[in-house]
C-alpha positions as CSV (number, residue, x, y, z in Angstrom):
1,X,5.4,-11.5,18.0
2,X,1.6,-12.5,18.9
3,X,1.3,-13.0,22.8
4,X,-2.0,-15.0,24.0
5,X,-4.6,-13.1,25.0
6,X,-3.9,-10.0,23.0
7,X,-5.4,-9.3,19.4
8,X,-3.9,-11.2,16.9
9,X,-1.5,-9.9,14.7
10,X,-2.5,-7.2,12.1
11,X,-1.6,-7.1,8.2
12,X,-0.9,-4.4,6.7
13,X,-2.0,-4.0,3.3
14,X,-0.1,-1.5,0.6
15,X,-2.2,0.0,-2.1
16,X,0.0,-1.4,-5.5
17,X,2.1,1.8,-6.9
18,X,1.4,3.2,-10.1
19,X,4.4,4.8,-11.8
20,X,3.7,8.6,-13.1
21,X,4.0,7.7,-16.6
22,X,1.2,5.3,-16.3
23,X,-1.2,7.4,-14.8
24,X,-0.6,10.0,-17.3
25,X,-1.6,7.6,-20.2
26,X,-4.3,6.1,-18.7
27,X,-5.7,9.3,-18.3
28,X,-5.1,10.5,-22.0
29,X,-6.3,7.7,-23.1
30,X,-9.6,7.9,-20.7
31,X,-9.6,11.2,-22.0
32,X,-9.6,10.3,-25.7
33,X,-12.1,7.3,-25.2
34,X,-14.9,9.8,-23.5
35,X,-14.7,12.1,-25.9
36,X,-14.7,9.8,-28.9
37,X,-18.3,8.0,-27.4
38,X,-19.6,11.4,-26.2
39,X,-19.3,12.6,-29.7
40,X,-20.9,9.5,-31.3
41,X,-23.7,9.1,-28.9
42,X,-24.6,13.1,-29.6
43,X,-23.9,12.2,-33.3
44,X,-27.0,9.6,-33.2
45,X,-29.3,11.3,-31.3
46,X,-29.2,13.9,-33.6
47,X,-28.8,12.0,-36.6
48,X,-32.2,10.1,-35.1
49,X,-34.0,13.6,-34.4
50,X,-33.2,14.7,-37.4
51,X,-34.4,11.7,-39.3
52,X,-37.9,12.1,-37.1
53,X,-38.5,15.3,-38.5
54,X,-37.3,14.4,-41.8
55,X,-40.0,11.8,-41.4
56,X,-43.0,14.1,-39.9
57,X,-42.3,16.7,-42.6
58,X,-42.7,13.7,-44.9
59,X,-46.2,12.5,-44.1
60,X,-47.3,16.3,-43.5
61,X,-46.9,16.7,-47.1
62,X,-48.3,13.5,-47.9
63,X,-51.4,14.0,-46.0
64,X,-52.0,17.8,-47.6
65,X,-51.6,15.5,-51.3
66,X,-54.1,13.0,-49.7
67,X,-56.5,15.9,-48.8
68,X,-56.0,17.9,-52.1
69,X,-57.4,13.9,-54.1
70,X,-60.0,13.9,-51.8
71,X,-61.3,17.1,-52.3
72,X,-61.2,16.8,-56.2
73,X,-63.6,13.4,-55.6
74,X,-67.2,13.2,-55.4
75,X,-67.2,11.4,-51.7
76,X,-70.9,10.5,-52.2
77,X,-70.3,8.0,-54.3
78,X,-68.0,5.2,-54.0
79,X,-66.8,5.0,-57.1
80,X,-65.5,7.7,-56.9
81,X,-62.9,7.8,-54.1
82,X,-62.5,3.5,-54.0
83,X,-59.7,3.9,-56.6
84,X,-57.8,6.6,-55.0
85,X,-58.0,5.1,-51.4
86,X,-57.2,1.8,-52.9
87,X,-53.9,3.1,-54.8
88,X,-53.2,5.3,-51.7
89,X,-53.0,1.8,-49.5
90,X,-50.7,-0.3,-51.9
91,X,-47.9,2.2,-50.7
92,X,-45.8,0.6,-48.2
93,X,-45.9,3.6,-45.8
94,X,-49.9,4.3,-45.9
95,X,-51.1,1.8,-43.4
96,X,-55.4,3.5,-43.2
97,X,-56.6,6.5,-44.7
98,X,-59.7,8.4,-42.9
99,X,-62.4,10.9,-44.4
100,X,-65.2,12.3,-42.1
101,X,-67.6,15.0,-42.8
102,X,-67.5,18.6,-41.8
103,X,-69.9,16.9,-38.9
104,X,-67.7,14.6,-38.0
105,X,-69.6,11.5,-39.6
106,X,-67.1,9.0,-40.7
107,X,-67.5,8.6,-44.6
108,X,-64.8,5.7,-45.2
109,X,-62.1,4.0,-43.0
110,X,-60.1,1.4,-44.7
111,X,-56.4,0.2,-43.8
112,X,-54.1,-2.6,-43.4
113,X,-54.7,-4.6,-40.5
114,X,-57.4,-3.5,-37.5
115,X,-54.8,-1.8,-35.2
116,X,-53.6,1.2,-38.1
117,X,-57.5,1.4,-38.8
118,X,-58.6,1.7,-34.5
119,X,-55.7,3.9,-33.8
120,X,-56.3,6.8,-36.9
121,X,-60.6,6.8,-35.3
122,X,-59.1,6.8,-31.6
123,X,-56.8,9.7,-32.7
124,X,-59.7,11.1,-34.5
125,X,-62.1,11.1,-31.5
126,X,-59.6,12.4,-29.2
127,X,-59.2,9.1,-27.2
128,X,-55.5,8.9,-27.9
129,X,-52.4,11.4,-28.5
130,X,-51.1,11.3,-31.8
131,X,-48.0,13.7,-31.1
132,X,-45.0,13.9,-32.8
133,X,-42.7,13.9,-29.3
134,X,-39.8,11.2,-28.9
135,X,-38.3,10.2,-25.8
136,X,-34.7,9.0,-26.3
137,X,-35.5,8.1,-30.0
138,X,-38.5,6.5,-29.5
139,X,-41.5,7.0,-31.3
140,X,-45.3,7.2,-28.8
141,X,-47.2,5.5,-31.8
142,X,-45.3,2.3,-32.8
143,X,-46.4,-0.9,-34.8
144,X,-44.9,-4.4,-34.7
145,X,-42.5,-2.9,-38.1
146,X,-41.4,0.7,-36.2
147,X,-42.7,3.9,-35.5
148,X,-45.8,5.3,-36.6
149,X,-47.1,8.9,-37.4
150,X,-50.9,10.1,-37.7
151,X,-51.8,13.1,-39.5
152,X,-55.2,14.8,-40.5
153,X,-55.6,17.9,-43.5
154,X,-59.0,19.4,-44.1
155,X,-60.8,18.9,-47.1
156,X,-60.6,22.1,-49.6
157,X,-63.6,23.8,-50.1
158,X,-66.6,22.8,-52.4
159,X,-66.9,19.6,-51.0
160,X,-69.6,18.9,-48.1
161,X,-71.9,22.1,-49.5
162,X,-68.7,23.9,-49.2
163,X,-67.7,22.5,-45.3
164,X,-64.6,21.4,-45.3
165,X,-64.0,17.9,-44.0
166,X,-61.2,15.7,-43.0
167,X,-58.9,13.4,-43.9
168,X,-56.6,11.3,-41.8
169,X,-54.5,9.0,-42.2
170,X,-51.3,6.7,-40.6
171,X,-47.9,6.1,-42.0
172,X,-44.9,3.6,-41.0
173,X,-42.3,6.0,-41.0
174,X,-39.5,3.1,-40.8
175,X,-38.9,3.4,-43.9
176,X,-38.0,7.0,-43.9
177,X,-35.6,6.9,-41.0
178,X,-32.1,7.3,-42.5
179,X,-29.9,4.6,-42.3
180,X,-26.5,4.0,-40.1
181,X,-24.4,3.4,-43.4
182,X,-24.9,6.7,-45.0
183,X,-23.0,8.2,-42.0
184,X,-20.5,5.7,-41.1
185,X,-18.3,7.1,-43.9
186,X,-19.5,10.3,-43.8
187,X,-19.0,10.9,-39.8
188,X,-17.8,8.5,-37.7
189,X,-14.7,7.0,-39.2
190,X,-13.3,11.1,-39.4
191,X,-14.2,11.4,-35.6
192,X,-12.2,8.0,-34.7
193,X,-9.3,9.3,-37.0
194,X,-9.3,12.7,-35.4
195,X,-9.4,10.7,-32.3
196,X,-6.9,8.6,-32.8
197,X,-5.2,11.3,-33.9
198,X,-5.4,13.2,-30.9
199,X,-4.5,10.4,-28.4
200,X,-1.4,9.7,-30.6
201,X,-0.3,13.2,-30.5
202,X,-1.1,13.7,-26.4
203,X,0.9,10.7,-25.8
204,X,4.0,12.1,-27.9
205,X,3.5,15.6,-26.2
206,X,3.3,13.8,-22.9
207,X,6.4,12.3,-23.4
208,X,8.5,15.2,-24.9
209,X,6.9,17.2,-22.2
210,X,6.7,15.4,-19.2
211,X,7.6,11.8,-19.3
212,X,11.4,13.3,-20.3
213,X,11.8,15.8,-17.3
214,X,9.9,13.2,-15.0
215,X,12.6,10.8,-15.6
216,X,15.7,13.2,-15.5
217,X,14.4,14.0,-12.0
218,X,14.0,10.9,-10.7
219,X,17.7,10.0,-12.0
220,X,18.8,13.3,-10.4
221,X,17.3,11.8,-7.0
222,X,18.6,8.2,-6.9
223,X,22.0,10.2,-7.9
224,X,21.4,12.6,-4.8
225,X,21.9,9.5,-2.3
226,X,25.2,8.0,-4.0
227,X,28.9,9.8,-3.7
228,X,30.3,11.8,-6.3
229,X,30.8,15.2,-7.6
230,X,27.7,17.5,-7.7
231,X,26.5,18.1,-11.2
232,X,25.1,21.3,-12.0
233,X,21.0,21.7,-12.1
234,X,19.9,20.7,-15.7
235,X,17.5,23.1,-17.8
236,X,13.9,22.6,-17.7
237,X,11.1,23.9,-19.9
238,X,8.6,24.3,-17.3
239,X,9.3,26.2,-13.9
240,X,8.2,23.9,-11.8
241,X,10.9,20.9,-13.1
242,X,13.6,23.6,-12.9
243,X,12.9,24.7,-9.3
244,X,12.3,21.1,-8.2
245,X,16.0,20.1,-9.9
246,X,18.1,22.9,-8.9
247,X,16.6,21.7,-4.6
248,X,17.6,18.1,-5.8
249,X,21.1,19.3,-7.0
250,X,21.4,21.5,-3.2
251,X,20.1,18.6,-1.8
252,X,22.9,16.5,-3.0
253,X,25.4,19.0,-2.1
254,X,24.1,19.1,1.8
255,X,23.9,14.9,1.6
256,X,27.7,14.8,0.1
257,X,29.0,17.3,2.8
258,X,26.4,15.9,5.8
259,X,28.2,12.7,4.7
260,X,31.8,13.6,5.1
261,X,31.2,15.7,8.4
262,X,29.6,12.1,9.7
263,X,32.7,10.2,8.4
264,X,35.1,12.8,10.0
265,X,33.0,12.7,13.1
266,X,32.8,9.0,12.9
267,X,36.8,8.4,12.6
268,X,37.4,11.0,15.9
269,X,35.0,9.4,17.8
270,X,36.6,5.5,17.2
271,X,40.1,7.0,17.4
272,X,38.6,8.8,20.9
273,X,37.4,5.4,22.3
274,X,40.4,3.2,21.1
275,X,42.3,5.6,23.3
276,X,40.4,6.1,25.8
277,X,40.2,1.5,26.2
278,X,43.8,1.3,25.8
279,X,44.4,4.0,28.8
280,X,42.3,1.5,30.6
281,X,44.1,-1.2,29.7
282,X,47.2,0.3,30.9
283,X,45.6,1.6,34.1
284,X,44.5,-2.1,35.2
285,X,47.4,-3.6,34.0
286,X,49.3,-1.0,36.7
287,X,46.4,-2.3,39.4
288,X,47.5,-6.0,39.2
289,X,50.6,-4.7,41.4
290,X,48.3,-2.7,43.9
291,X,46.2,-3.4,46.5
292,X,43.3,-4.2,44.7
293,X,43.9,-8.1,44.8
294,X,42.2,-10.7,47.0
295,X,45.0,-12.4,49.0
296,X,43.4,-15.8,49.3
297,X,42.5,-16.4,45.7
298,X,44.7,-13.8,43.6
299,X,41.8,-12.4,41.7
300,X,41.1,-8.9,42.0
301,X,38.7,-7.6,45.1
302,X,35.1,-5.8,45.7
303,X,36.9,-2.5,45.7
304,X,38.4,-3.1,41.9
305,X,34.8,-4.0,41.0
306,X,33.2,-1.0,42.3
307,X,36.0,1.6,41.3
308,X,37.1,-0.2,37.4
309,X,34.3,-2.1,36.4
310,X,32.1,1.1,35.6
311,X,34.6,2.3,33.6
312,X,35.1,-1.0,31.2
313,X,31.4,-1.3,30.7
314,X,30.6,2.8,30.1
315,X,34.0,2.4,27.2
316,X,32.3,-1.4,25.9
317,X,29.2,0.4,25.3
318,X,30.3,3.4,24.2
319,X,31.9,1.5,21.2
320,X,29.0,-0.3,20.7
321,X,30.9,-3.7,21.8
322,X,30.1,-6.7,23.8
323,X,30.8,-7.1,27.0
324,X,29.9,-10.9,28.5
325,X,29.6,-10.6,33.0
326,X,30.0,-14.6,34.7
327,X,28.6,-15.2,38.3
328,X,30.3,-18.1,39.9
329,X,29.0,-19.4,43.4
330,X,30.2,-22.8,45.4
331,X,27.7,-24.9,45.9
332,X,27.9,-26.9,49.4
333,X,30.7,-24.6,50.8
334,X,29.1,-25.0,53.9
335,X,28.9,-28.4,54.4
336,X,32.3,-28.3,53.4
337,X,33.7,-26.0,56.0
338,X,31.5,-27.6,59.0
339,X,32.6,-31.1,57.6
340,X,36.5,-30.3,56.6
341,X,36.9,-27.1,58.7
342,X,38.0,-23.9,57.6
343,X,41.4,-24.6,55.9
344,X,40.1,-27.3,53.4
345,X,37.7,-24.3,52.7
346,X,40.5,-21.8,52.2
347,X,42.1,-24.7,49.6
348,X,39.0,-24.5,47.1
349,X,38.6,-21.0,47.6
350,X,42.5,-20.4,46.2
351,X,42.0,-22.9,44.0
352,X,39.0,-21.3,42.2
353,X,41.2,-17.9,42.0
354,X,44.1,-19.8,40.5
355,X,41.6,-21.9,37.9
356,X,39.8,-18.4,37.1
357,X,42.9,-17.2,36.4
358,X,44.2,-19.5,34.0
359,X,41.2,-19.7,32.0
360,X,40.7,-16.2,31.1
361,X,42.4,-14.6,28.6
362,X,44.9,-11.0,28.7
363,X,42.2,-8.4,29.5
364,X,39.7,-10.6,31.1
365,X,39.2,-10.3,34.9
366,X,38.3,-12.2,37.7
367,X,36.8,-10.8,41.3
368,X,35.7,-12.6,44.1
369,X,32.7,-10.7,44.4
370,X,32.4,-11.9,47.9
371,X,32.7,-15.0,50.4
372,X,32.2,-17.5,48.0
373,X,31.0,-16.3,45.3
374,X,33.1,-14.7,42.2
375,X,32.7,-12.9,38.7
376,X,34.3,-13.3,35.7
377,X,34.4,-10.0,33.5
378,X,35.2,-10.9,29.9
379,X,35.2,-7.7,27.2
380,X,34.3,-8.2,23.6
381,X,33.5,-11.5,24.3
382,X,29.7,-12.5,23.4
383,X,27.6,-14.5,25.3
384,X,27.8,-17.9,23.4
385,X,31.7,-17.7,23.9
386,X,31.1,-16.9,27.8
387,X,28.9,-19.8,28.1
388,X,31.9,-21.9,27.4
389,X,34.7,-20.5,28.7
390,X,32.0,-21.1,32.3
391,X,31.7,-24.7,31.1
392,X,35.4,-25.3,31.1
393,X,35.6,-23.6,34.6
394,X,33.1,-25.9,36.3
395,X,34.0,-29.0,34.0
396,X,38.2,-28.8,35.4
397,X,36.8,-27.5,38.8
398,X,34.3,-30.7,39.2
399,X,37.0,-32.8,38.6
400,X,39.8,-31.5,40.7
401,X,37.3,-30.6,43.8
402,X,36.6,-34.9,44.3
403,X,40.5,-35.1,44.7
404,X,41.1,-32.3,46.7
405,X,38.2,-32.8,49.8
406,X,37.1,-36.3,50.9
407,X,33.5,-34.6,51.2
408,X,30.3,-35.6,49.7
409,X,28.8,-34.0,47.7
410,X,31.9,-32.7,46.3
411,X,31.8,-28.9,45.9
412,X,30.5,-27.7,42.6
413,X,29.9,-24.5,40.6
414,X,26.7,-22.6,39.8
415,X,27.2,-20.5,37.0
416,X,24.4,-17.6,35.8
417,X,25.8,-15.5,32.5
418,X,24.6,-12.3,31.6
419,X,26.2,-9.6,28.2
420,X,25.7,-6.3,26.9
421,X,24.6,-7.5,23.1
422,X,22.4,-10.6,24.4
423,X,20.2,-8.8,27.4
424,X,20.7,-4.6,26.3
425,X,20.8,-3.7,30.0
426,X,20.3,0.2,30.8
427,X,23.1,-0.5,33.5
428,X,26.0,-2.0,34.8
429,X,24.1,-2.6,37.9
430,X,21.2,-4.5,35.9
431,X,24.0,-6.3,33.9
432,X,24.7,-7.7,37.3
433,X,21.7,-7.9,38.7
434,X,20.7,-10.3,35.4
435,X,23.7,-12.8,35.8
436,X,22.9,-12.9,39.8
437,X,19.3,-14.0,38.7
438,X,20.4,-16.6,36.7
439,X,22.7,-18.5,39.0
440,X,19.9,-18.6,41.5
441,X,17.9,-20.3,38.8
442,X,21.2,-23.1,38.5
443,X,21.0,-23.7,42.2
444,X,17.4,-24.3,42.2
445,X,17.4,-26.4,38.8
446,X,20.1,-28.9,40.9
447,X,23.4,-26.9,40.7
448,X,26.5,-27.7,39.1
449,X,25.4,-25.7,35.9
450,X,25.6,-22.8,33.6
451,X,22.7,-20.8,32.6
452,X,22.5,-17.7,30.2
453,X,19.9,-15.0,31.2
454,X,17.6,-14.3,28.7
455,X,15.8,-11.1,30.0
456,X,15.8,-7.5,28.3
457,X,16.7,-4.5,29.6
458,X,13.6,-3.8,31.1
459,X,14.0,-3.6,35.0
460,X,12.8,-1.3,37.9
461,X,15.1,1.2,39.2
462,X,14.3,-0.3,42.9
463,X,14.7,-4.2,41.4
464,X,18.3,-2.9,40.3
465,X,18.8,-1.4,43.7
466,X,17.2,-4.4,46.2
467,X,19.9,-6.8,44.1
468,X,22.8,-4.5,44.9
């Protein structure tokens, strides 16, 4: 319940349960999936690498072919070297060939396109880096169609007045990466079998292994809280399933005999209490005959209040049974007895004892609790019921009390009703205390009514003790 001016209520959220079984193969198969992309990623990077040197070892013999033509041409004249450069470009992976002197003088630079051409003389002159180094399979020297590589050979000797010169020149190694179909076959469709594989036999192990003993012991605890014979501890492969069945099997054994010591215990305590109400029964039935009876209205006295009472409510809540309390109160008694006298007072007093009486069934009692005022103790009856056994009492009183006096306002009843299973009282003296309450409450809503208290069990020691 949310009261004003406190926080408002609070939710409590449950994180959704995941069953054992579940977890296991989610994990296997997070297991399998990691492994299968750890091994493919590794698998590319060094199918790449490998392709990269593939290609560098490639144009490294290239270039020493390249410088080995060169050297066997006359560079001074044209004519000589044209048709070898020229038949050197038309291959698709020579993009510009380079030859300088042993000075450093460029003799020829010829290519395909200005940037191969600028980036072999920056290279040459140093204003670039031209090395072979990959960063995550990328390539430092690329071109619009991929990667490109730039290499430089001497010239032999006998050429240059026997310095040696250079020769440079830049490739498109594209074409000599190696392809992603040569290895699809080859590699990854045996590591997504093996895979496979693996996750298929994990989950199979799992089961035999685990899933099986899991589910035996959670059968062996839903069995552990039912009745029946104890079954002996099954046979596990692993220790830890065996020593966590043969506790659920003890278990079971302390639950079945914890749960016949309760029923035992259960049966001596209602046969105790049964005997113990029925004493009382007997003992008040013997008191109707004694002095503990009010000889005006015939309804028992204080003194049968104070000495029994006790004892009904201590055996009504000690069997965990209702137990319903009725204040009754005359309203205008004292206009009646200044107005009628004394006698015509007596009259309704008797009257209400005899009524009381009548309406209340074997094992109910009535008390005048004092002057005018009365109780109307009614065991194992519940509050509802209470309520209308107090509704017939004023209804028939209401009536008869405009025959009986020639006074007005006729004398009526205020009624407060108070129980055990409604209001959980801590006492019988706060029992009473809460039926008192209420028929104040009647007389000041206008009298002639019944009202039920609807208070818990929650009062001061010294509010109990002002209201006795």
């Amino acid at each position: 319940m949310w009261v004003p001016g406190t926080e408002g209520p609070k939710l409590i959220t449950h994180k959704p349960q995941v069953s054992i079984k579940t977890s296991l193969r989610i994990t296997l198969l997070g297991m399998s999936v990691a492994v299968i992309v750890a091994t493919l990623i590794c698998h590319e990077f060094l199918r790449r690498d490998d392709a990269h040197r593939q290609a560098h070892n490639h144009t490294a013999v290239m270039t020493e072919m390249l410088a080995a033509q060169m050297a066997a041409c006359d560079l001074n004249e044209s004519s000589n070297h044209q048709a070898v450069i020229q038949g050197l470009l038309d291959m698709p992976t020579v993009k510009a060939i380079g030859v300088w002197d042993a000075d450093g003088n460029r003799i020829l630079l010829e290519g395909e396109g200005i940037k191969p051409i600028s980036l072999l003389n920056a290279a040459h002159t140093g204003e670039c880096s031209y090395s072979h180094r990959h960063y995550w399979l990328m390539h430092e020297l690329t071109s619009e169609d991929g990667p490109l590589d730039v290499r430089f050979a001497k010239i032999g000797l006998g050429t240059f007045d026997s310095k040696p010169g250079v020769v440079g020149a830049v490739y498109d190694m594209r074409p000599m990466m190696a392809g992603f179909p040569q290895h699809l076959v080859m590699f990854y469709v045996p590591v997504l079998m093996v895979g496979v594989g693996t996750l298929l036999v994990g989950c199979w192990w799992t089961q035999r292994e685990l899933m099986r003993p899991l589910g035996s012991l959670l059968e062996s605890a839903e069995a552990a809280s039912e009745e029946g014979p104890r079954e002996p501890a099954k046979a596990y492969r692993h220790r830890e399933f065996g020593s966590i069945a043969e506790k659920l099997a003890a278990m079971r054994l302390d639950i079945h005999n914890w749960r016949n010591k309760a029923v035992m215990t259960e049966r001596r305590a209602d046969s105790r209490i049964a005997e113990e109400t029925r004493q009382i029964t007997r003992d008040l039935q013997r008191l109707k005959a004694e002095a503990w009876q009010d000889s005006l209205t015939g309804v028992y006295n204080r003194r049968f209040l104070d000495e029994k009472l006790p004892e009904v409510y201590e055996a009504q809540s000690a069997g965990r049974r209702d137990l319903s309390l009725a204040m009754f109160d005359l309203d205008y008694f004292k206009l009646l007895n200044d107005t009628a006298g004394h006698g015509a007072g007596d009259k309704v007093l008797a009257f209400l004892g005899e009524l009381l009486r009548q309406m209340t069934r074997t094992g109910d009692f009535a008390v005048r609790y004092g002057g005018d005022e009365f109780m109307l103790i009614m065991p194992g009856l519940p509050a509802s019921r209470a309520m209308a056994v107090a509704e017939r009492v004023l209804t028939h009183f209401r009536q008869q009390a405009k025959v009986m006096v020639d006074v007005r306002p006729a004398p009526t009843l205020s009624v407060g009703v108070a129980s055990i299973a409604n209001n959980r009282p801590e006492s019988l003296a706060e029992l009473i205390f809460m039926a008192d309450e209420v028929l104040l409450e009647s007389k000041q809503n206008g009298k002639g009514r019944v009202t039920l208290a609807t208070r818990q069990g929650d009062l001061k020691i010294s509010d109990v003790r002002r209201s006795a």
